[in-house]
C-alpha positions as CSV (number, residue, x, y, z in Angstrom):
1,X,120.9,-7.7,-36.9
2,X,118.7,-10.5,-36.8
3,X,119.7,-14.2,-36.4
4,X,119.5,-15.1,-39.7
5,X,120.7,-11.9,-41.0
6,X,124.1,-13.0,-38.6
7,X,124.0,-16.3,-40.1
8,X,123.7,-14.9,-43.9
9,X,126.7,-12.5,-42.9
10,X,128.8,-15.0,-42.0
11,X,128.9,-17.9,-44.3
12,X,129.0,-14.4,-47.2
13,X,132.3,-14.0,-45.1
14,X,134.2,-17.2,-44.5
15,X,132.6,-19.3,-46.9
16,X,132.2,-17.3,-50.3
17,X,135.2,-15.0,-49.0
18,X,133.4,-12.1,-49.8
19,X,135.9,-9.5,-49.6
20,X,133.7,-6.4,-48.6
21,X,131.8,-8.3,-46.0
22,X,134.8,-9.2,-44.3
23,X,136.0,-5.6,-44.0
24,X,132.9,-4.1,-43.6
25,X,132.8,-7.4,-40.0
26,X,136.5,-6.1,-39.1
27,X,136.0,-2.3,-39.3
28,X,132.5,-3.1,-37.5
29,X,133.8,-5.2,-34.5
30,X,136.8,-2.8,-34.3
31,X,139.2,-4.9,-35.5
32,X,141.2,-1.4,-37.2
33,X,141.3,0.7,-34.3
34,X,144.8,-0.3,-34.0
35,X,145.6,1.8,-36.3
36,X,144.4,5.1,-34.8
37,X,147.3,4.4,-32.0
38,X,150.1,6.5,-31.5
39,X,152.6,3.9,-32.4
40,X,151.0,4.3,-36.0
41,X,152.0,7.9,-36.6
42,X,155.5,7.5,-37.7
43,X,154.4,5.7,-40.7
44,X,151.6,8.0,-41.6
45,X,154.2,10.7,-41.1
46,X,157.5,9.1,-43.8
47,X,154.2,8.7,-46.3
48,X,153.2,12.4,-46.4
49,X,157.3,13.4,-46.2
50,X,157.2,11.7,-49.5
51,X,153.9,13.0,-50.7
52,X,155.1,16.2,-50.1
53,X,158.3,15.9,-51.7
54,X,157.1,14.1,-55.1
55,X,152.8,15.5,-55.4
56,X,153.0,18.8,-52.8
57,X,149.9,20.4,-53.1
58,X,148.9,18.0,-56.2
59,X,145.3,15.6,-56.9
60,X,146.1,12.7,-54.8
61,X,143.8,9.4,-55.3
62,X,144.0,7.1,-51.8
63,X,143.3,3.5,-52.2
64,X,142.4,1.3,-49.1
65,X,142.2,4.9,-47.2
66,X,139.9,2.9,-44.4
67,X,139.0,5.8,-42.1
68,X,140.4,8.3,-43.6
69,X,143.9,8.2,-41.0
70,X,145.8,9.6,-43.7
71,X,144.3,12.4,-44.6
72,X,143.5,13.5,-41.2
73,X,147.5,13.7,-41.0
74,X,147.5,15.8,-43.8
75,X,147.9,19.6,-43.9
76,X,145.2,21.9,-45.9
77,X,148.1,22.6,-48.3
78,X,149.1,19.2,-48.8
79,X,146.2,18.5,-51.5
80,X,144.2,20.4,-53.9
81,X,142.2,17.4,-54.2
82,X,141.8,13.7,-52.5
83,X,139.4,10.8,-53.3
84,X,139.7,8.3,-51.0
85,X,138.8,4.7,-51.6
86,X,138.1,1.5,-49.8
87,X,136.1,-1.6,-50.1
88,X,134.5,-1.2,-46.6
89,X,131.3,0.9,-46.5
90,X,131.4,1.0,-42.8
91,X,135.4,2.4,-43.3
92,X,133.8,5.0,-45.9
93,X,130.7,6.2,-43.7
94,X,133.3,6.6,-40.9
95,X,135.7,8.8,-43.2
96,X,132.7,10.6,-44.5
97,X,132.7,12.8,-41.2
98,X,136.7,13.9,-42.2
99,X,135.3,15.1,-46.2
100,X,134.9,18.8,-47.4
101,X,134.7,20.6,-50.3
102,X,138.3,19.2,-52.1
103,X,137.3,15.4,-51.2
104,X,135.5,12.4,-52.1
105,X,135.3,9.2,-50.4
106,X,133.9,6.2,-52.6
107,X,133.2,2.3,-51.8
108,X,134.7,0.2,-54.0
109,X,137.1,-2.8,-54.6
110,X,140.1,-1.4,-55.9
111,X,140.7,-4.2,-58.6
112,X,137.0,-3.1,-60.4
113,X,138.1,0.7,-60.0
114,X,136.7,3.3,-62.6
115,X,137.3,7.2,-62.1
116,X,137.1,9.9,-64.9
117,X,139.9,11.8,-62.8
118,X,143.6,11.7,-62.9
119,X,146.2,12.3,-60.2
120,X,149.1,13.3,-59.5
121,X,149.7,10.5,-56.8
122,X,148.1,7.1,-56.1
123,X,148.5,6.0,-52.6
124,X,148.2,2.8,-51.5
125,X,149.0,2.4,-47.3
126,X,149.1,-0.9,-46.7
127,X,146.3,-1.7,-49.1
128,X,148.2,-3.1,-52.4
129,X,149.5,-6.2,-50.1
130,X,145.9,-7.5,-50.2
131,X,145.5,-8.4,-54.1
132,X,146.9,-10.4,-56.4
133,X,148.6,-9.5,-59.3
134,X,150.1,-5.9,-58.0
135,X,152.1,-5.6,-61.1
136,X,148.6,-5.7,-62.8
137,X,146.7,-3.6,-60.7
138,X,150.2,-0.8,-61.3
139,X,149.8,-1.0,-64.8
140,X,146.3,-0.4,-64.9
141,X,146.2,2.6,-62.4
142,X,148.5,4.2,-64.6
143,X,145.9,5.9,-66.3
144,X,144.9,7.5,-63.4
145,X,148.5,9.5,-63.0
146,X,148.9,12.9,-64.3
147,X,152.0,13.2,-66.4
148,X,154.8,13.0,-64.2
149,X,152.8,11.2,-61.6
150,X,154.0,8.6,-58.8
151,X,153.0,5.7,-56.9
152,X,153.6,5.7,-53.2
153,X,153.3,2.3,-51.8
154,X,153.6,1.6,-48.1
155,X,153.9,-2.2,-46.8
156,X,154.4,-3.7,-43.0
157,X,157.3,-5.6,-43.4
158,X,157.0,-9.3,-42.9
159,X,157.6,-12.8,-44.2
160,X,155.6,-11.8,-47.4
161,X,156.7,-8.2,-48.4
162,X,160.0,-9.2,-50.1
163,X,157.9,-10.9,-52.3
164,X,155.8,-8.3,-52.9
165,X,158.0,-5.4,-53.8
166,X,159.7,-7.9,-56.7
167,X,156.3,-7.8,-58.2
168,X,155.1,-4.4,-57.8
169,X,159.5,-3.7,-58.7
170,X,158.9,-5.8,-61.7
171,X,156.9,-2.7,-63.2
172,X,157.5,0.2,-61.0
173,X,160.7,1.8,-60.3
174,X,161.3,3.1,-56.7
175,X,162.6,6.9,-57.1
176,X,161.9,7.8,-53.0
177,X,162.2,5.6,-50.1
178,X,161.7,5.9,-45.9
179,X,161.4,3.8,-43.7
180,X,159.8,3.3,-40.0
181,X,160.1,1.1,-37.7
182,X,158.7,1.1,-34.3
183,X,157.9,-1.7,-31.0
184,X,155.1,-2.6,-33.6
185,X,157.3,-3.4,-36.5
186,X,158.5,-1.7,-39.8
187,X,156.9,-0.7,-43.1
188,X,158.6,0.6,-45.9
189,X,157.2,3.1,-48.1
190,X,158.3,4.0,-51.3
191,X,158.1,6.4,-54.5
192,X,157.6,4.7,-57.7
193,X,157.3,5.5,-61.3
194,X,156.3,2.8,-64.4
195,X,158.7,1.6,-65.9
């Protein structure tokens, strides 16, 4: 990358706030590798318990799947079918390496989303925390669930996620829950339906 090229990078980043730039900087500088760390397991693992619990085996549509950590976790029988998405195309290229014959990684920004599938989970590991208006973005995904399809929704807990499960509880309603906590922290992840 060039100077200017750096330059043009940046001030896309921190100035206009350009959300893919950013991600695509942080999965570059390896910012995310965190996450590939033992210590990040557990919460993988009470995601797929639910998974397999409420969609065994079912279409499952991952939003904010970054390198593809979660399906990596995932046994062959777990999904007939996965499309992963995340804003990053340098998360996406990475995941690419993970993909076969029953999945499909795609950049894009989850709020401008458009898929002629349905699913019979959405999955969003902490992804949903990142956009406004979750009880929006809920509603509107909706017609990307299968009848009898869930939501599962995992968030670090901090200062912030209270907040954030009044809104997404303000149109979903939890039917699952695990939690994990760790020396990192705790996330909560949950089952949810529209209400």
């Amino acid at each position: 990358m060039t100077f200017f090229q750096s330059i043009r990078a940046w001030f896309r980043r921190k100035i206009l706030r350009d959300r893919a730039e950013r991600w695509n900087h942080q999965y570059a500088i390896g910012r995310w590798e965190v996450l590939k760390a033992p210590a990040e397991y557990a919460r993988f693992d009470a995601c797929i318990a639910l998974l397999r619990r409420h969609a065994a085996g079912g279409r499952l549509l991952e939003i904010g799947c970054g390198e593809a950590l979660l399906q990596r976790r995932l046994a062959p029988g777990d999904y007939q079918r996965l499309v992963g998405v995340d804003i990053s195309a340098v998360a996406i290229g990475r995941a690419q390496a993970f993909a076969d014959h029953r999945v499909r990684y795609l950049v894009a920004d989850m709020q401008k989303l458009e898929l002629d599938e349905t699913f019979d989970a959405v999955i969003f590991t902490e992804s949903i925390n990142y956009v406004p208006r979750r009880h929006q973005l809920l509603r509107n995904y909706a017609r990307f669930l299968n009848e009898g399809g869930v939501f599962i929704v995992s968030i670090y807990r901090n200062k912030r996620s209270a907040g954030i499960w009044t809104e997404i509880h303000s149109v979903a309603a939890p039917i699952d829950r695990a939690t994990t906590t760790n020396e990192v922290g705790a996330w909560d992840c949950e089952v949810l339906r529209l209400r």
